[in-house]
N, C-alpha and C positions, 0 to 999 in steps of 0.2 A: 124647165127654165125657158123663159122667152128670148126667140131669136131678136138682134137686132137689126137692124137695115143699117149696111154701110155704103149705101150706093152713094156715091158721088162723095164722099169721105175723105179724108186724107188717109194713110198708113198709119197703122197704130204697133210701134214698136215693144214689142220682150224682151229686156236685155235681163239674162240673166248671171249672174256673178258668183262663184265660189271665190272667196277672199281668204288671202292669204295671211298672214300675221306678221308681225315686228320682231325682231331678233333684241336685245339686252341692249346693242346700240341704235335704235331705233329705224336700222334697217331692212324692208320687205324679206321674206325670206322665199326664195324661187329656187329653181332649180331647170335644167335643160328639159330634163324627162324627172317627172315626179314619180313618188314611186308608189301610192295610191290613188286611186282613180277615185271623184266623191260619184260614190249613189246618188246622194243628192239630188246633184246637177244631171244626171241621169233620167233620174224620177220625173222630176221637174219637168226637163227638156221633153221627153211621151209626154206626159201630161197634154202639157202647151200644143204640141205638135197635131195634140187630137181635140184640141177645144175647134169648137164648131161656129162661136157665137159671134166672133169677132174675128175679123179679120189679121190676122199678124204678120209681121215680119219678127222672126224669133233669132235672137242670136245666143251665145252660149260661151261663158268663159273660166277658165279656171286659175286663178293667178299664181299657184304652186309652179305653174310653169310657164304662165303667158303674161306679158305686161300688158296692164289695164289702161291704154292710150283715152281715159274719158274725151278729152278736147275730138278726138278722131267718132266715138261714137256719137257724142252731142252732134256733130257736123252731121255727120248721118243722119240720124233724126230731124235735126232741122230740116236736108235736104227733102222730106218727105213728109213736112207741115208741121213738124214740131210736137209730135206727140207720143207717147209710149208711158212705159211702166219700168223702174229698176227692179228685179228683185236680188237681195243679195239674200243667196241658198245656204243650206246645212252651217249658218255661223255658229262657230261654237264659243266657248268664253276668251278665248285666246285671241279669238280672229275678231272679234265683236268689234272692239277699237280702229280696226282698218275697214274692218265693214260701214262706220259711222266715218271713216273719213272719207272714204269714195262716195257715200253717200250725203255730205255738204257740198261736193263739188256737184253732182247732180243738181240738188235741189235749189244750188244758188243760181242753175241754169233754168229753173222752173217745171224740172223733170221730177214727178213722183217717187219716190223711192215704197220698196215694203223688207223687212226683214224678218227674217224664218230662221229655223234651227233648232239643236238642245241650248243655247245656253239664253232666246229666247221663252222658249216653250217649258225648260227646266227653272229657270228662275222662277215664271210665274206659275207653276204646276206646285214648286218644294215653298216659296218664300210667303211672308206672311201679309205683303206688303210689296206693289212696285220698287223695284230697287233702283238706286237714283241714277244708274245709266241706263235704265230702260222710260226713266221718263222724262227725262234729258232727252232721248231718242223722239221722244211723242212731240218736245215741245217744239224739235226743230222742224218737226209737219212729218218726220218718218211715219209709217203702218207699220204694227208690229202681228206678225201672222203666227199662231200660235198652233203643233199640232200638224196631222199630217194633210196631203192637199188633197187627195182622192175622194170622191163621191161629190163629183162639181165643186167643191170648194173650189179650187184654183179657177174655176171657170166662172164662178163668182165672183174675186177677186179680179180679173182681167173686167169682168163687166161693170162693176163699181170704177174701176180706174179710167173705163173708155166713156162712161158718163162721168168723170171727174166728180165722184162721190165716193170714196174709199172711206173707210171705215178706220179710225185710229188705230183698233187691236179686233183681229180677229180672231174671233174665242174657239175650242176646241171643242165640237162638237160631244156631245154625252157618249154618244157609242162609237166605238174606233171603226175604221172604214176595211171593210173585205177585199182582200187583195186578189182573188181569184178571176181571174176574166179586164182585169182592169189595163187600160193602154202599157203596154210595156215600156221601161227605162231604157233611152238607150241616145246616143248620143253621136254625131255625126264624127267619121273617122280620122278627119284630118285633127280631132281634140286627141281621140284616142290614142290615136300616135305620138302626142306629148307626155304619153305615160310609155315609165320603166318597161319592154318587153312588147309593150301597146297592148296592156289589160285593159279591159271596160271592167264593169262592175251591176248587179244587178242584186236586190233584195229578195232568198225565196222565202221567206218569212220575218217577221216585224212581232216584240214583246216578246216578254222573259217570267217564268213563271219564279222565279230565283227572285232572295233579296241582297242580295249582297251590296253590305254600307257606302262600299267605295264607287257605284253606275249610276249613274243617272236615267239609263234605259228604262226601266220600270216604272219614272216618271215621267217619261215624255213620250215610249209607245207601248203604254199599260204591260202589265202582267195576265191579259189575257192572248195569246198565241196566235197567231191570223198566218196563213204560208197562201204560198202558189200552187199552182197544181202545178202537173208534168206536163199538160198543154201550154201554161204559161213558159214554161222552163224552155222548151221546145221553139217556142215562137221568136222567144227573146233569144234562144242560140241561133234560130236561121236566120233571123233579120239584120243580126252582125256578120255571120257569116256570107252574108252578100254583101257587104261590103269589106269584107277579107280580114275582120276580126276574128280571130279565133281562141283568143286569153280570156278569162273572165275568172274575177273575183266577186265570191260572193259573200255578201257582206253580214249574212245571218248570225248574230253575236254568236248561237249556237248550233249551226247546221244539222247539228247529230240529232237535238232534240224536236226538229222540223218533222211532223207527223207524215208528209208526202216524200223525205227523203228518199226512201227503196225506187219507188213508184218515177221520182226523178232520175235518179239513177240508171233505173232500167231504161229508160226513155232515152238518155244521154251515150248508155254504151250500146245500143242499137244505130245512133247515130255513128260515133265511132268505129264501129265493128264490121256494122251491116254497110252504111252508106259512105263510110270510110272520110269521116271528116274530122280531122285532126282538132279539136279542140282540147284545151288543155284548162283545170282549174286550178283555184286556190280558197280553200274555204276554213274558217273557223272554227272550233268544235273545242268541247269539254276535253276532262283528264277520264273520263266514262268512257269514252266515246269505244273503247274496245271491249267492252261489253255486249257490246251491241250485234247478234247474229250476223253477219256478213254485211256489216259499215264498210269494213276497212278494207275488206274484199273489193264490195262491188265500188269504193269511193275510185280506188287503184286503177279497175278497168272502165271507169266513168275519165280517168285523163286527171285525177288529182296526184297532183305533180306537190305541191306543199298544202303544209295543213299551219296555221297559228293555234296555239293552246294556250288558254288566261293560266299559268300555273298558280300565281299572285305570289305562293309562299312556300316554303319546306316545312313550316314551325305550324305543327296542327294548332294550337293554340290560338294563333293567331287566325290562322284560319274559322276558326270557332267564332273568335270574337267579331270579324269581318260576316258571319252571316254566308260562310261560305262553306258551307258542312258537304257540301258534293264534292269537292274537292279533297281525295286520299291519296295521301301522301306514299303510302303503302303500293299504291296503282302506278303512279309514274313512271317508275323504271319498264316495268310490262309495256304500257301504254305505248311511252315512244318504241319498245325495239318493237312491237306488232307496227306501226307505222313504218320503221325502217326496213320488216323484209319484204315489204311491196314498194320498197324503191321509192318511198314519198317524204319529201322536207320537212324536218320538223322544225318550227322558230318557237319563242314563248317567250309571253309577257311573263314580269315579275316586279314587283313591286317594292320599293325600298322608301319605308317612312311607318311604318306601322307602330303605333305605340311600346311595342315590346322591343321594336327595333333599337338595337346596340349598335356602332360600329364594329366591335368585337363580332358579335352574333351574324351580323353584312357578310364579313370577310368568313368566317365559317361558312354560314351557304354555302357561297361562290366556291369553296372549297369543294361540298358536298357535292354543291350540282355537276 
């Protein structure tokens, strides 16, 4: 890609935004310290931080826990010639609605906006047809960014916005982008410390080889499997660790099935062990996942402190029908108590609404589990 000459230029502003969503009475819903940190804005924020082409001033916000003062950031931008780029990050269907209202107040000020996420990326990935809040979105002059941002994309993106030539919808390239070697997610500390514990968050792998009815993941970052190495893992732990993060979530829907898991692992308790740095995880994984030769061994002396398990259901049946056949019921009980005698949290999603679902049959589980 061709560099551009900003000599004598004004400032060219990145504000990026994770947006938060409405509560039933159509109030934002925040909190002091949130208690999940977005990848996202992570991903994003490396990204940006390593574009070369344009000069930026990059800021970074997540409104789970911070208020979105736009009148304070427009002043800003003006202060420095009036020019930038909105991006509002990881919108999902919920958050969509306040993603579009922060983004009228922008655009009424003559600031670009672009919007990213699953429930852009998932709309037009599953639907047959623009659906009418996404071209609603188009007509009020939004970009809709489609798909993930690595391999220049995002540096695309900046360079289309700083020639005031953005593109309505950018499409998702054919082949999903390699996450190996790529700028690491990471986010300056004073955000971090607005999360529960002050987790960051980082991706060691993206796609699900699973279909399960109820994700949207397999349409938005394919069903072919892309991870980090143990040098990404490693870079992305010391470059928070300088700056005295030491929490991390990592956000891989299924960590166990991550082909370089051991290989990070070993990496991770060398740093703990040998170099004696207290970091601590929290990571994802299957009802399999003790299957697995020495997972739950080395996850324990890798610092994983909780593990999240999709359970979805007790009722095989249902499970059957949901596309969700990895999932035994028979496993469970085993699964968590190998997670509890190495001292690690166990939490887990479950799902109530499945066709077979009864009130009656509700209140059983809850019994069972």
């Amino acid at each position: 890609m061709n560099s551009i000459s900003t000599a004598g230029r004004t400032a060219f502003h990145f504000i990026l935004i994770k947006p938060s969503h409405y509560d039933d009475d159509g109030y934002i819903i925040q909190w002091l310290r949130s208690a999940v940190p977005s990848n996202s804005l992570a991903v994003l924020h490396g990204l940006a931080t390593d574009c070369s082409n344009v000069a930026l001033k990059i800021s970074a916000y997540d409104e789970t826990n911070t208020r979105i003062k736009v009148s304070r950031i427009l002043a800003r931008i003006r202060r420095d010639g009036g020019r930038g780029l909105v991006g509002m990050v990881g919108v999902q269907s919920n958050q969509f609605p306040r993603a579009m209202d922060l983004a009228r107040q922008f655009l009424t000020a003559g600031i670009r906006v672009c919007i990213g996420g699953f429930h852009v990326s998932g709309c037009i990935a599953m639907l047959p047809a623009l659906s009418s809040e996404l071209q609603e979105a188009l007509d009020c002059g939004v970009s809709l960014f489609v798909g993930e941002a690595e391999d220049g994309r995002l540096e695309q993106l900046l360079l289309d916005a700083y020639r005031e030539a953005l593109q309505p919808i950018y499409k998702a390239p054919p082949e999903l982008p390699s996450l190996a070697g790529v700028p690491v997610p990471i986010l300056p500390a004073r955000l971090v410390r607005r999360t529960a514990s002050g987790y960051t968050s980082f991706d060691g792998g993206r796609g699900c080889p699973f279909q399960c009815s109820f994700c949207s993941i397999i349409n938005v970052q394919g069903r072919k499997s892309r991870y980090r190495n143990a040098d990404d893992a490693e870079q992305i732990v010391r470059a928070n660790v300088a700056q005295k993060i030491m929490h991390f979530f990592v956000t891989d829907d299924n960590f166990a099935r991550n082909q370089n898991w051991e290989a990070i692992f070993d990496r991770v308790i060398h740093l703990r062990e040998v170099e004696r740095l207290d970091v601590k995880f929290v990571l994802q994984v299957d009802t399999l996942c003790h299957k697995i030769p020495r997972f739950i061994e080395k996850a324990a002396r890798a610092g994983v402190t909780r593990v999240f398990i999709g359970l979805e259901s007790i009722n095989a049946q249902t499970l059957v029908n949901a596309k969700k056949r990895q999932n035994r019921i028979t496993e469970y009980r085993q699964m968590l108590q190998a997670w509890r005698a190495v001292g690690t949290l166990t939490y887990a999603g479950y799902i109530v609404g499945f066709p077979t679902d009864t009130p009656q049959s509700i209140i059983r589980h809850i019994e069972i589990i």
